[in-house]
C-alpha positions, 0 to 999 in steps of 0.5 A: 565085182564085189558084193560091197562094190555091187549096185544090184546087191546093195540095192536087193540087200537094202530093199529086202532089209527094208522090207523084212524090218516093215513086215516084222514091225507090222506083225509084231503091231497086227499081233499085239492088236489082235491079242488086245482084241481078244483079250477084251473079248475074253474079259468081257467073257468072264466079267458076264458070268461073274455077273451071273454068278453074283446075282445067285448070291442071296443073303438072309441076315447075316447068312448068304447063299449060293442058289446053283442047285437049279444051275447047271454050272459044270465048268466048275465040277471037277471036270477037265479044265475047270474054272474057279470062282471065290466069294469073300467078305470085305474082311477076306472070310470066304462066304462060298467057293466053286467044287472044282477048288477043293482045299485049295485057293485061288492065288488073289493079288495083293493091295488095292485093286479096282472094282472090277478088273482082270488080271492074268494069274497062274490057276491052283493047277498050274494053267495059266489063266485070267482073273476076273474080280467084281464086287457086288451087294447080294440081293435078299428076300422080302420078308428079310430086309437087307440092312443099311450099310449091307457089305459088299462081297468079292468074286474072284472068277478064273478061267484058263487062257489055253484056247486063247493062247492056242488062237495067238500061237496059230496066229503067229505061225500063219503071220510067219508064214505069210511074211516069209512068202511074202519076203521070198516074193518081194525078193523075187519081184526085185531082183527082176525089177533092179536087174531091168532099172539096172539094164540102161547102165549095163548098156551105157557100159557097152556103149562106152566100151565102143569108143576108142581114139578112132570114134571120140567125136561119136556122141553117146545117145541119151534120148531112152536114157532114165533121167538119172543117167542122163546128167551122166552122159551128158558130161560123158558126150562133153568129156568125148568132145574134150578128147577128141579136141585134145587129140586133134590137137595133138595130131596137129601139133605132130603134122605141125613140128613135122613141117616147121622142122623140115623147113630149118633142116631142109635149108641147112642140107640144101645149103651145104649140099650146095657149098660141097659141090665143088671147090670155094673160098674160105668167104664162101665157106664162111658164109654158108656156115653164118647160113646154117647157124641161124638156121639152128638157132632159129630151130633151137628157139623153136624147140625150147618154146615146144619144151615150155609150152610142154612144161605149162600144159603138164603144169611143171612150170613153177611161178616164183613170185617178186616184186619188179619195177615194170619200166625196168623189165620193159626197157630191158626186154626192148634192148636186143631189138634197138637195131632192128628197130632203127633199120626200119625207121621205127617210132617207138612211144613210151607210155610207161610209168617209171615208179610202177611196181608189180608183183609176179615171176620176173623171169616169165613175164620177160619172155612174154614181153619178150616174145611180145615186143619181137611180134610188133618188131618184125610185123609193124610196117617199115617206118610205122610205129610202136606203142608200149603202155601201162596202167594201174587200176586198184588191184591190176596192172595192164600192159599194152604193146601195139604196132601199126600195118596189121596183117590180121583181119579182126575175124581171125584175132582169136586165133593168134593164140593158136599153135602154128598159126599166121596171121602173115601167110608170106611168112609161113614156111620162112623159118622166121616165125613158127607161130608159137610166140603168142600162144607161150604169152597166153599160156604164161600169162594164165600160169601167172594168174593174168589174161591176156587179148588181141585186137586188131585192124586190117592195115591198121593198129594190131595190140596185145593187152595184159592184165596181171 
């Protein structure tokens, strides 16, 4: 079995593919929530002490002043990792600026910008950080009132983002380790999940792998079978029954040529085993000759309908359709029976109508009505009748063909359609009727598109009806 043709693969590679895409989409959307949160944090941080250090910011008249000499604001030395802070006027002319700067600047963005705002930026020592700005009117002494329209002044205060980055870079390893455990897990917990779910098919492939030509009547137990499988089964247990039929069938129709053939053969030995006993004239000859004659003919007509029920069943008949004036067809299909007809003193009704056209395969449909007529010849009842009728309705003709003195209780009217089958029991076994005519009629019917049915009274009327 390939991998593209496995159900267990294809089940664990889309599944672990399913959860490796939901994981890596929850961690990409937990990272970026927790980077926004501290972020925020961080901001709210650096905006704080940008606010404190713009309330030590004092102006007198047009000087200002840092008062830090009383704080103790060591980040901005020039110790290791230092912030940067800068104030500036409305115009850019820097009021005061932290040690930690020297003669460098910090790089500020250029446009407009908000009041208060913080932007990542790269610091004068190449740290990446962020920038807080504010803006703010510095406060003043009494004794120097502050003017009207005081401007306002701009800090600028930077400070790296290493331990931040540090955070985000141990949360990133941590959420790669956690789901990759958690996919080997997954893998693990489906692999053994999939192989269970899987279990029912491995045991429906055992069980089918137990029925053979000896055992196709054994039904395939669904009852602990999953809801999925059981549609499954249940047309598998159908097709079971199907086989089983078709073999059944089969060994019949085996048992049942065996037997119908025996009897012709039989005939023709014992006749000229009787003839060859001893010296005869030429008549006597003759007459065992005729004997044996029609009894090959007999035989060969049964084997030429096991040859087209052959042909119907493999489905190699084709059906060559014209249009044929029914009356015709019927009329010429009634002539070889004419004499036997009159020998048993028959009534022959017409209810035909002569100007019917149908559309089909002519030479099908004159063995049904061949084969049909010969049924109610050689069953009707010495001086009983036959009736052979027609009818159009829209888009269907109907044939029927009824004789008296049935021999067929209604009962066993379905089964005249069966191989082999007599309805006559005190013909079986007289080489005169194989009980194949009506079975070809059926099959030749539905090869033509029609249907065909039997109706029947014991001692009473028995008719065969065709819809084409």
């Amino acid at each position: 079995m390939t991998m593209a043709r496995s159900l267990q693969t294809r089940l664990l590679c889309g599944t672990t593919l399913g959860t490796a895409v939901v994981l890596i989409v929850s961690g990409v959307v937990l990272h970026a929530v927790i980077k926004s949160a501290l972020l925020a944090e961080f901001d709210a941080t650096l905006h704080s002490k940008a606010r404190t250090l713009a309330n030590l910011v004092e102006q007198e008249g047009d000087a200002y002043e840092v008062e830090i000499g009383d704080v103790k604001l060591m980040e901005f030395s020039g110790a290791d990792r230092p912030e940067y802070f800068e104030i500036r006027l409305p115009d850019g002319a820097l009021v005061a600026r932290s040690q930690s700067l020297g003669d460098r600047a910090l790089a500020l963005p250029n446009g407009r910008i908000n009041e208060s705002s913080t932007i990542s930026a790269l610091l004068p020592d190449g740290r990446p950080g962020r920038l807080a700005h504010i803006t703010f009117t510095p406060r003043s002494e009494e004794d120097h009132p502050q003017p009207d329209e005081a401007p306002k002044l701009t800090l600028w205060l930077a400070r790296d983002t290493l331990d931040l980055q540090g955070v985000l870079d141990r949360l990133r390893f941590g959420m790669l380790v956690v789901g990759l455990c958690a996919l080997t897990l997954t893998i693990a917990v489906l692999l053994v999940t999939v192989r269970a779910g899987l279990r029912p098919v491995s045991d429906l492939a055992e069980a089918i792998s137990r029925v053979d030509e000896s055992s196709l009547s054994a039904v395939i137990d669904r009852a602990t079978a999953p809801n999925e499988l059981q549609p499954v089964i249940r047309r598998l247990n159908e097709l079971l029954v199907r086989l089983a039929d078709a073999f059944d069938r089969e060994k019949a129709l085996t048992a049942n040529v065996a037997h119908e053939l025996r009897t012709p053969l039989a005939g023709i030995r014992a006749t000229a085993e009787v003839i060859l006993s001893r010296e005869r004239d030429a008549e006597q000859y003759r007459a065992a000759l005729d004997k044996c004659l029609h009894i090959c003919r007999s035989t060969q007509d049964l084997v030429e309908m096991l040859l087209m029920l052959a042909r119907m069943d493999a489905g190699s008949a084709n059906v060559e359709k014209s249009t044929v004036k029914l009356a015709d067809l019927l009329k010429d299909a009634w002539k070889p029976f004419e004499r036997y007809a009159d020998d048993k003193k028959l009534t022959v009704v017409w209810d035909v109508n002569q100007s019917h056209l149908v559309s089909t395969d002519p030479d099908k449909l004159r063995v049904v009505v061949g084969n049909l007529i010969d049924n109610a010849v050689r069953h009707v009842d010495h001086g009983g009748r036959i009736t052979i009728a027609t009818k159009h309705e829209a888009y269907n003709s109907f044939l029927t063909i009824t004789n008296t003195g049935s021999r067929v209780a209604p009962e066993d009217t379905p089964r005249v359609f069966e191989r082999f089958w007599r309805g006559d029991t005190s013909r079986a076994g007289s080489g005169s009727h194989c009980g194949l005519g009506l079975p070809l009629c059926k099959s030749i019917v539905e090869r033509l598109g029609g249907e065909i049915h039997a109706t029947s009274q014991m001692h009473g009327a028995f008719s065969i009806a065709i819809t084409l």
